[in-house]
C-alpha positions as CSV (number, residue, x, y, z in Angstrom):
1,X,3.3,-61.4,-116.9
2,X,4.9,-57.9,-115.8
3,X,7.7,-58.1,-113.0
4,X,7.5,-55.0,-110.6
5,X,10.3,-52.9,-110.9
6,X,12.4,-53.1,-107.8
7,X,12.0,-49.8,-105.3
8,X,14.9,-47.6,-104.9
9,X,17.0,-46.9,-101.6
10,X,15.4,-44.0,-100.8
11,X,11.9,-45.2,-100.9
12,X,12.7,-47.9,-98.8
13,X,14.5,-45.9,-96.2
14,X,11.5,-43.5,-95.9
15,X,8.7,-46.6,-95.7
16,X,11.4,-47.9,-92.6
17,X,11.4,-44.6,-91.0
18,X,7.5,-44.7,-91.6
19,X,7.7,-48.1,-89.9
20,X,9.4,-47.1,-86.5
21,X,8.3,-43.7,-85.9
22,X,5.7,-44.4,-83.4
23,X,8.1,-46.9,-81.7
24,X,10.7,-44.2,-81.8
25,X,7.9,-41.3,-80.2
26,X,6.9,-43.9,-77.7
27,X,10.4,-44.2,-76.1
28,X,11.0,-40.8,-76.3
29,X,7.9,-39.6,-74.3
30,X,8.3,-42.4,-72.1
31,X,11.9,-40.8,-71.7
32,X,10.1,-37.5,-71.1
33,X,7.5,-38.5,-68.6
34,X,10.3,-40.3,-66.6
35,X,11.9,-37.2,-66.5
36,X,9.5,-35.0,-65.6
37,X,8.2,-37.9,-62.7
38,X,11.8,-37.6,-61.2
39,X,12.0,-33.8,-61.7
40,X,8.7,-33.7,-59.3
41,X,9.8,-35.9,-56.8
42,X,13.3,-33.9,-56.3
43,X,10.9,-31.1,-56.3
44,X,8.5,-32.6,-53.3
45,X,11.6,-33.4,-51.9
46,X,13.1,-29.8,-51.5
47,X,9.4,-28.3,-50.3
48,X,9.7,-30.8,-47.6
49,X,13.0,-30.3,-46.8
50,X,11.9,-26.6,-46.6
51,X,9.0,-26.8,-44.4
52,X,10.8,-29.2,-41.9
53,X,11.5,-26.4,-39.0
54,X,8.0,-25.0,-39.1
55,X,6.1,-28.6,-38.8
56,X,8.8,-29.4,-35.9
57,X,8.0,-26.3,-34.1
58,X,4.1,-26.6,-34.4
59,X,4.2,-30.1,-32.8
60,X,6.7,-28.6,-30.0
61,X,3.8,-26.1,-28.8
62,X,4.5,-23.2,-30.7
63,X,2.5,-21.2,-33.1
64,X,0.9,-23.1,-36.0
65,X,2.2,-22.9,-39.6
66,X,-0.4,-21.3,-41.1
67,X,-0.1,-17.9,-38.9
68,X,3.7,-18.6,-37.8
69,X,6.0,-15.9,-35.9
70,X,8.8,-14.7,-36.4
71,X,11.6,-16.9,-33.9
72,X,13.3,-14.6,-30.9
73,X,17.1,-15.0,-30.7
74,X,17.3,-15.9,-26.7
75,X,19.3,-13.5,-25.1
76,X,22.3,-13.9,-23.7
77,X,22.4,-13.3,-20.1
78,X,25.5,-11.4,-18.5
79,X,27.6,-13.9,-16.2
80,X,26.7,-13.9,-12.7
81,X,29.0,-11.6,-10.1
82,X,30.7,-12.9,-7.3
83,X,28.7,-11.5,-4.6
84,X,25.5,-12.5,-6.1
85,X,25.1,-16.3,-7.0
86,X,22.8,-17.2,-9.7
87,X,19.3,-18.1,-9.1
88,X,16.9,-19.6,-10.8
89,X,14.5,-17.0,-11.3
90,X,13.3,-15.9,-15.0
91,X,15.0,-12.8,-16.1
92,X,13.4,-9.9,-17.1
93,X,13.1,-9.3,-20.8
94,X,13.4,-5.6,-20.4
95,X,17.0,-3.9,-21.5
96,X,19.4,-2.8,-19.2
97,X,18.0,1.1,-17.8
98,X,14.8,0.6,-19.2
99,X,11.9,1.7,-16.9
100,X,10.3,-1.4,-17.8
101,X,12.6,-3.3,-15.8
102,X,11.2,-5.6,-12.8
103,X,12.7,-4.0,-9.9
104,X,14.8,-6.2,-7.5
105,X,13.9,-7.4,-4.0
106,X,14.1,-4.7,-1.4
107,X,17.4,-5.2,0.5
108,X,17.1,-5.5,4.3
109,X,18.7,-2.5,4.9
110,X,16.1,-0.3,2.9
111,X,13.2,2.3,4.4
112,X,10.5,0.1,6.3
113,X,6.7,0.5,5.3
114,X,5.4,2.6,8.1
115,X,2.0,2.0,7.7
116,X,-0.1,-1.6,7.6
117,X,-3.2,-0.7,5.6
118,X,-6.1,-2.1,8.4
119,X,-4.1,-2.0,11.2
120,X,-5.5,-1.7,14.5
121,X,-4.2,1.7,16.6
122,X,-5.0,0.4,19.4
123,X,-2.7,-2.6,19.2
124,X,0.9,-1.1,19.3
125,X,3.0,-1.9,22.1
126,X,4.2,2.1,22.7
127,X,0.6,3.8,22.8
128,X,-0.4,4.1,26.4
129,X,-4.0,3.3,27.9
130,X,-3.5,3.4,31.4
131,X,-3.2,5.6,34.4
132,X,0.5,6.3,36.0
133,X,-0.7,5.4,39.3
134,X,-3.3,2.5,38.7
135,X,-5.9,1.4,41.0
136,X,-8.7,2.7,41.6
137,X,-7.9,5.8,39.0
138,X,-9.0,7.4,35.9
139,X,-7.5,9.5,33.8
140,X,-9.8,12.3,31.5
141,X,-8.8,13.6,28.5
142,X,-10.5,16.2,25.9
143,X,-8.8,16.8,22.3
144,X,-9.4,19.4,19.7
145,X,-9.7,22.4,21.5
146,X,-8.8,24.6,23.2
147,X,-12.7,25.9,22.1
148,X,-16.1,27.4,23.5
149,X,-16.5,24.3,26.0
150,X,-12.8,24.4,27.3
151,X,-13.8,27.0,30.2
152,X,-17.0,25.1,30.9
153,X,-15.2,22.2,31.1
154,X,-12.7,23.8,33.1
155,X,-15.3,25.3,35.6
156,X,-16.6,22.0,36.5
157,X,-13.3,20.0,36.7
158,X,-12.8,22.3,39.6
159,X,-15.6,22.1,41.0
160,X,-14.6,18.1,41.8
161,X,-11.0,18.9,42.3
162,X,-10.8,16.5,39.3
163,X,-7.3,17.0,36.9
164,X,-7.7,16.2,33.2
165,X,-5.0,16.3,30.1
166,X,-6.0,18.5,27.5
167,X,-4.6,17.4,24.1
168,X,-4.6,20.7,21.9
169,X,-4.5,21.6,18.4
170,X,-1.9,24.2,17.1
171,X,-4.0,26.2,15.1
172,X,-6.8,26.6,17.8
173,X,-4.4,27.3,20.6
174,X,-3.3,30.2,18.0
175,X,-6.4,31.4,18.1
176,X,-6.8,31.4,22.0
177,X,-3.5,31.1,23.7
178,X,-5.0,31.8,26.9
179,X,-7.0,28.7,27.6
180,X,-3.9,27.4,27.5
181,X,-2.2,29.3,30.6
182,X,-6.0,28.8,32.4
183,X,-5.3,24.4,31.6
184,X,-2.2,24.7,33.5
185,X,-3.6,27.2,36.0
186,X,-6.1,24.5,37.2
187,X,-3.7,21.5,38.0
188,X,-4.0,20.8,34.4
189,X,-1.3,18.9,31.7
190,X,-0.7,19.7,27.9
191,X,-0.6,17.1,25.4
192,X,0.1,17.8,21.5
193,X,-2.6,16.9,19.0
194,X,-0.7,18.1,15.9
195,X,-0.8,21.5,13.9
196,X,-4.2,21.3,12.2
197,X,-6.0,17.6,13.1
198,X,-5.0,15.7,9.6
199,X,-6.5,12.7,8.8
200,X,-5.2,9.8,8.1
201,X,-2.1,11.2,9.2
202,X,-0.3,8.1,8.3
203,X,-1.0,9.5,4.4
204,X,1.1,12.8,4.6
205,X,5.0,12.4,3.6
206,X,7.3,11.8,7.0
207,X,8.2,15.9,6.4
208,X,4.8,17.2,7.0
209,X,4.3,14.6,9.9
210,X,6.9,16.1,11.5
211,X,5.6,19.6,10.9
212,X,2.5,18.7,12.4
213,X,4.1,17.0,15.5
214,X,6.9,19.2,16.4
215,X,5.5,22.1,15.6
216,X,2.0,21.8,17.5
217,X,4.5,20.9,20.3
218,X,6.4,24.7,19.6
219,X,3.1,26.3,19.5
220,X,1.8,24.7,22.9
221,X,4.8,25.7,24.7
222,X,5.2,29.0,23.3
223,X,1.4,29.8,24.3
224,X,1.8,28.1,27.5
225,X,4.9,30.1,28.7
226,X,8.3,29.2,30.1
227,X,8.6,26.0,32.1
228,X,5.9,24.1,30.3
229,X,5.9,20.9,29.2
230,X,4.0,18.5,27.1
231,X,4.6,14.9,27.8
232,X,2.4,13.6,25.5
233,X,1.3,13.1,21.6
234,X,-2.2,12.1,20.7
235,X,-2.6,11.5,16.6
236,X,-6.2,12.2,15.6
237,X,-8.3,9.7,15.4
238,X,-5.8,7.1,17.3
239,X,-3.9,6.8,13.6
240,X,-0.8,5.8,15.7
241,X,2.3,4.7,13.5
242,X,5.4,3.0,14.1
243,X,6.2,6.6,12.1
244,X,4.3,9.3,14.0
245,X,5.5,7.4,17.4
246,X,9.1,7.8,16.5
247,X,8.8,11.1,15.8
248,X,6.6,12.1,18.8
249,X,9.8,10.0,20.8
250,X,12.5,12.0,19.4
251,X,10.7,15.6,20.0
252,X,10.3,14.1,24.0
253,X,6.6,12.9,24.2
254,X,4.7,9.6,24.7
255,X,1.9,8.1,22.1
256,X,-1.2,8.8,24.4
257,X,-4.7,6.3,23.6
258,X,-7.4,5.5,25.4
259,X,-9.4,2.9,26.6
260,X,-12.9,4.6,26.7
261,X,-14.0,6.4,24.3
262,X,-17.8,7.6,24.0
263,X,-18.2,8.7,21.1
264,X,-19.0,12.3,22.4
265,X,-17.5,14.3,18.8
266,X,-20.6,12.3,17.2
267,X,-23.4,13.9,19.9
268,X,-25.0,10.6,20.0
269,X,-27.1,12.4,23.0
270,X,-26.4,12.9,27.1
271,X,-27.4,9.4,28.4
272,X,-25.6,7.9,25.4
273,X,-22.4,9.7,26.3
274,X,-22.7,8.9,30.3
275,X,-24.0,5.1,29.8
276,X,-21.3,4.2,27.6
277,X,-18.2,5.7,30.4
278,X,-20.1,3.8,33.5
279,X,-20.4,0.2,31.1
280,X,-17.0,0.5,30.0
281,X,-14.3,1.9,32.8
282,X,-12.0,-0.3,34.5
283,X,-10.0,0.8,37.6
284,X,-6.8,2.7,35.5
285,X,-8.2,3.1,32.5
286,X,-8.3,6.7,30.3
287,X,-11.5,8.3,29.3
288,X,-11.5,10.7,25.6
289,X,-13.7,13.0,25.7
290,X,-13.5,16.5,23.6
291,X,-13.8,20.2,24.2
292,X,-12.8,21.2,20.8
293,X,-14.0,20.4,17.0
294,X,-17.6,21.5,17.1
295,X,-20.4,22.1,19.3
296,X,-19.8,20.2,22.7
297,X,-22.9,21.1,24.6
298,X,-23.6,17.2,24.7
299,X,-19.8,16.4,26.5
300,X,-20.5,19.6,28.9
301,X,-23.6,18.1,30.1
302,X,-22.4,14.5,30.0
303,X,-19.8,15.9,32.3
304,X,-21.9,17.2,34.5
305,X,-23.1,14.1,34.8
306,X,-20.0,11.7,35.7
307,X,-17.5,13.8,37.7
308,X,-20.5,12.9,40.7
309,X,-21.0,9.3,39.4
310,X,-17.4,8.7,39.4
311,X,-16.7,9.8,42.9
312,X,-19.5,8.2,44.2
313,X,-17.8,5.0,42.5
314,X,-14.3,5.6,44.8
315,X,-12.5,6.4,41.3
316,X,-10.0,9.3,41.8
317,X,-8.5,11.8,39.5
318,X,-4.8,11.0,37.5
319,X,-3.2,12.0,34.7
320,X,-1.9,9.3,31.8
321,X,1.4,7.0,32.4
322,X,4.6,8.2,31.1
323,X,4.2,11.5,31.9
């Protein structure tokens, strides 16, 4: 019988490394897997930390993540003065200077909107609509002349010893100064109708209303001669103002209306003319009619027509109030 030979160190050591080398690999990549587990988490924990302000501001109302904007530093708003308190309303985001900037509430003390957009002429306090004497009177008026049917007109207010006001247009009484001394020649009064019959006049600048006020006014007088007077201001087509009757005021003259008014400057026809005077006068009332603007051949022979009828009626001839 042969007895093995006994192995040497070194074989044995290498069979034992043999032995545990998978038990050794195991640990290790267990070691290595733990690692890399924990190295993940602290990574998930960093992304989160990361994308904390975003999610927060999504679920307070603000834009969503996935198309975020960029956050406005809130501005710093300058201390409040001792004159003006604080309020409560939003500032404006515009800088200091810029033209962007909301403007501030109008003080009290600043320039008053003349004109009301759809306001009614006829409804201001200062525009007068009545006779001075009252009773049993009426008061005719003609605007836009002096023209071709002034003299007609003229001829038959005498002929019924009737007085009228004759509110005049600078620029025609340029062109025929004369009809102006013949007004006040018959009994007649003067009235200004502005330089050249604007309209709206409530749309030109405050300047050029008084252009058109005062200086009709200058014309009228200096056609009419020394000693005449024109008591009143008509604007065209009754655009009266809390503006153009302030200015008519301080250059001496009344707001003149009406309170019949015919229609004649549209020729709706003769009987049309006359039937709408005799439905709509009351005793003191003041009648426009015009002998200027166009062809008046329709008012002439309307005229004609009511001088009679109103003296058959007892009505007798006055000029406006206030003058």
């Amino acid at each position: 019988m042969r007895i093995p030979r006994p192995r040497s160190r070194r074989t044995l050591g290498l069979g034992l490394a043999a032995l545990l080398a998978p038990t050794v690999i195991a640990a290790c990549g267990s070691a290595t897997h733990a690692h890399t587990r924990n190295a993940s988490a602290d990574g998930a924990r960093t992304t989160a930390a990361a994308v904390t302000p975003r999610d927060t501001a999504a679920t307070s109302g603000s834009p969503s993540a996935a198309s975020p904007t960029p956050t406005v530093p809130a501005q710093r708003s300058a201390p409040p003065s001792a004159s003006a308190p604080a309020t409560t309303a939003a500032p404006t985001t515009a800088a200091p200077g810029s033209s962007s900037a909301v403007p501030s509430a109008p003080s009290a003390s600043a320039s008053p909107s003349w004109h009301t957009p759809g306001s009614d002429p006829t409804r201001s306090h200062q525009v007068l609509r009545s006779t001075a004497s009252g009773g049993r009177t009426v008061a005719l008026t003609f605007d836009d002349g002096p023209g071709p049917a002034t003299r007609p007109i003229l001829d038959l207010l005498a002929q019924y010893h009737a007085k009228a006001t004759f509110c005049m247009v600078g620029n025609e009484v340029d062109r025929d100064p004369a009809a102006v001394r013949l007004v006040l020649a018959g009994g007649h009064r003067l009235c200004d109708h502005t330089v050249d019959h604007p309209q709206p006049l409530h749309s030109r600048s405050h300047d050029q209303q008084v252009h058109e006020i005062a200086d009709a006014k200058q014309t009228i007088l200096r056609a009419a001669g020394p000693g005449a007077e024109v008591p009143w201001f008509r604007a065209p087509g009754g655009d009266f103002t809390a503006e153009n009757e302030q200015i008519a005021a301080d250059h001496g003259m009344r707001s003149l209306g009406w309170s019949v008014d015919p229609r004649d400057w549209a020729r709706p026809g003769v009987p049309a003319i006359v039937a709408n005077v005799q439905q709509h006068l009351r005793p003191g009332g003041v009648v426009l009619m015009h002998d200027g603007g166009g062809d008046r051949s329709q008012t002439i022979e309307a005229l004609r027509q009511l001088l009679p009828w109103l003296v058959a009626q007892g009505y007798t001839f006055d000029f406006p109030a206030g003058g």
